[in-house]
C-alpha positions in Angstrom: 61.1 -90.3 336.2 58.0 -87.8 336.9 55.4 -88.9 339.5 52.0 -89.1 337.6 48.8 -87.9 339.2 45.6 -88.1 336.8 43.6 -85.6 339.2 46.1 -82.6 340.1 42.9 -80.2 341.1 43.2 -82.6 344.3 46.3 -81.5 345.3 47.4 -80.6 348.7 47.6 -76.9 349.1 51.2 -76.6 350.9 51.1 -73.3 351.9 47.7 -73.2 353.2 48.0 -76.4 355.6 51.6 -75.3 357.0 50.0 -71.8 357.8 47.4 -73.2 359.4 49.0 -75.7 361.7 51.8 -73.6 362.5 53.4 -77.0 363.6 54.9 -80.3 361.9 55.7 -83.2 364.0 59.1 -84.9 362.6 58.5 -88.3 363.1 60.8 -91.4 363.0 58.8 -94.6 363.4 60.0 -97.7 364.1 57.3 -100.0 364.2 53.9 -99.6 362.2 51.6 -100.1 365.2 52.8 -97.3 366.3 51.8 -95.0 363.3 48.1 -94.9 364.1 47.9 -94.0 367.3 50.4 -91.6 367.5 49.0 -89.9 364.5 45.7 -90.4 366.2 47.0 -88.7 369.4 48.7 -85.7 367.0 45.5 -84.7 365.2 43.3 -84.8 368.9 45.8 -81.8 369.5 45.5 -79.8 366.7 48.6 -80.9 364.6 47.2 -82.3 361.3 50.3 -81.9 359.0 52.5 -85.3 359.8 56.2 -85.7 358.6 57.1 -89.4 358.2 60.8 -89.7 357.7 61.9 -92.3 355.3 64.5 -93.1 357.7 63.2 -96.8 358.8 62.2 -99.6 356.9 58.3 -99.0 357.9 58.2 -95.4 357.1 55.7 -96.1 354.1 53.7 -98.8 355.9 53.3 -96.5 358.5 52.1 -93.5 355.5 49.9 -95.8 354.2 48.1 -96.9 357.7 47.5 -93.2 358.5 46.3 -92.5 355.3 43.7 -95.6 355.4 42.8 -95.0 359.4 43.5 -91.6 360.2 41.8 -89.3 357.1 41.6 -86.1 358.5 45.1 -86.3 358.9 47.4 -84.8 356.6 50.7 -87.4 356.5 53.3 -86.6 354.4 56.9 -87.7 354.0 61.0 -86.5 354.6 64.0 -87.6 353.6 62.9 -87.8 350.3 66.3 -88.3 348.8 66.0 -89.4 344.9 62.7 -89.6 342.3 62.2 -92.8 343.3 61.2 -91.5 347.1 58.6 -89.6 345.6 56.9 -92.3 343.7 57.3 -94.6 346.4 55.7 -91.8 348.5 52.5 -90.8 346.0 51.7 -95.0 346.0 51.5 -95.0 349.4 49.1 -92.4 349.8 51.4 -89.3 350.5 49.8 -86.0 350.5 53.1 -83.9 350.7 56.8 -84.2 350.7 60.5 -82.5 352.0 63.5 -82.9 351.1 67.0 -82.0 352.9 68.2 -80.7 349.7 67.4 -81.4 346.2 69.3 -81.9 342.9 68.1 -81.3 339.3 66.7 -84.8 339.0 64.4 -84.7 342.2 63.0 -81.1 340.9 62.2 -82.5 337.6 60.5 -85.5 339.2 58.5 -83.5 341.5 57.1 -81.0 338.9 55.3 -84.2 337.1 53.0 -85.1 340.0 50.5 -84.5 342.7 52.4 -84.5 345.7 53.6 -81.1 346.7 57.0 -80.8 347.2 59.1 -79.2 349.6 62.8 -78.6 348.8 65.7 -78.3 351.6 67.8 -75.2 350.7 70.8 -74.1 353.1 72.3 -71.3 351.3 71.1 -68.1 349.0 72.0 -70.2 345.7 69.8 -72.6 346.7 67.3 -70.7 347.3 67.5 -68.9 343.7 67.9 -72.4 342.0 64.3 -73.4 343.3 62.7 -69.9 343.1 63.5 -70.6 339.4 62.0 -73.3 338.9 59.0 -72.1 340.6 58.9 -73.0 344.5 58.2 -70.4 346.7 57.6 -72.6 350.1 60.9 -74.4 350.8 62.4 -76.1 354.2 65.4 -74.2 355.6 67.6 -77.2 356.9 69.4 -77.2 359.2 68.2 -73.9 360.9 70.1 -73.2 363.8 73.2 -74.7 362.0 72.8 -72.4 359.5 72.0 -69.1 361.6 68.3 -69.7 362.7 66.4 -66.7 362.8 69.0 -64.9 361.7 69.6 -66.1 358.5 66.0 -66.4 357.7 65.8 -62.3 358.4 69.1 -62.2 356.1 67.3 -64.3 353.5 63.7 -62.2 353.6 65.2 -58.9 352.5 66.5 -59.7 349.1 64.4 -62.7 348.9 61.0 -61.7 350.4 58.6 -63.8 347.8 59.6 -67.1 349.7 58.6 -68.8 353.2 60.3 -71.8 354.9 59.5 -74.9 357.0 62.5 -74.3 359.2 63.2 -77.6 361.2 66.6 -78.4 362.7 67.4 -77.5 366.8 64.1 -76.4 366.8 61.8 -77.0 370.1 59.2 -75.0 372.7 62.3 -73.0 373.9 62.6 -71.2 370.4 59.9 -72.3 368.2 57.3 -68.7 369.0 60.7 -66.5 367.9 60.8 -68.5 364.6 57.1 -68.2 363.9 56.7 -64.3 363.9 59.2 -64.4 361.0 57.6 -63.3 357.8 59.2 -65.6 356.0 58.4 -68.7 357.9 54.6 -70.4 358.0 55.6 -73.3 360.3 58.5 -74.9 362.3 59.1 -78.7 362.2 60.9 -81.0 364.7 60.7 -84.0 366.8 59.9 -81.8 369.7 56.3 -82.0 369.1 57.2 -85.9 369.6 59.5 -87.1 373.1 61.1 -90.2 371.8 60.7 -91.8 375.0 56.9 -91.7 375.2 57.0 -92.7 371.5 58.8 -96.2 372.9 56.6 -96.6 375.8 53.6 -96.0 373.3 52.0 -93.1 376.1 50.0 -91.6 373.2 48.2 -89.6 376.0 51.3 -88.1 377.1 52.2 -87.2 373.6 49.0 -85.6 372.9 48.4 -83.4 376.1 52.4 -82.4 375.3 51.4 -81.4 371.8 48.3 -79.9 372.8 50.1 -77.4 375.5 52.7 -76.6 372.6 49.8 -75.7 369.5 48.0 -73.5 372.4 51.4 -71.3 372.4 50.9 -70.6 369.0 
């Protein structure tokens, strides 16, 4: 199964957005009133890049209510799991995509269509297996399990042509050490979003507290 896209000039460049926003809120939404103004309140501080997790049954209602009321955001989606994800994703207006870890099938998939792709890698033989196939921006998952910043210096020696998305036990305390790393172009967590003021809907809270963290960086 590939992902068709009949305009891929209109891609998402990747790269260039992570660079720029330094920053990707991980987001796990429960209920799709919520995916508006939160992603409202994200963008009035700076952090244009949205992960929607396709952990909940509402993930792609949600991705689809940003992307009709919120256009200068960018939303994208995790836990992409299997090539269905992705094609799933792409209807619902997805502009970008990461995985936890990929296999053959969901490389394959994502190499047929517009929505850029993201891979999860953990080790150096991951890495290798998607630098062959062409990926040179991946998500190192999960970062601190795996070493943190000192696996991502380990990595950038021998394997200096790629750049992560680090995300995993990543949050203010740690986030500025990960980000002067040449290898990485952004950090992603649910840091940027306190689940607690996501329950009681304070989208002002969320945005002055994602606002404080962008200025840092």
């Amino acid at each position: 199964m590939s992902v068709a896209h009949k305009d891929r000039s209109a891609a998402l460049d990747a790269r260039k957005l992570l660079s720029e926003v330094k920053l990707v809120p991980v987001l796990v939404i429960e209920r799709v009133a919520d995916a508006v103004p939160l992603a409202r309140a994200l963008v009035t501080a700076g952090l244009r890049a949205l992960e929607i997790t396709l952990r909940t049954p509402v993930a792609l209602d949600c991705v689809r209510a940003i992307a009709r009321d919120v256009p200068e955001a960018a939303v994208g989606v995790g836990t992409v799991l299997e090539p269905a994800d992705l094609l799933r994703s792409h209807t619902a207006g997805a502009q970008f995509a990461f995985s936890p870890g990929f296999t053959p099938e969901l490389l394959i998939a994502a190499e047929g269509g517009g929505i850029p792709f993201i891979p999860g890698v953990a080790t150096s033989a991951e890495i290798m297996q998607a630098r062959a196939r062409g990926y040179r921006l991946m998500k190192f998952f999960p970062s601190e399990q795996l070493g943190g910043i000192a696996a991502l210096k380990a990595h950038y020696g021998p394997i200096p042509d790629v750049v992560f998305c680090p995300t995993g036990g990543i949050g203010g305390h740690n986030m500025k050490e990960y980000l002067v790393q040449p290898n990485v172009v952004a950090v992603g967590g649910g840091f940027l979003t306190p689940a607690a003021d996501v329950a009681a809907q304070r989208w002002d809270a969320i945005r002055d507290h994602a606002k404080g963290l962008r200025a840092q960086v």
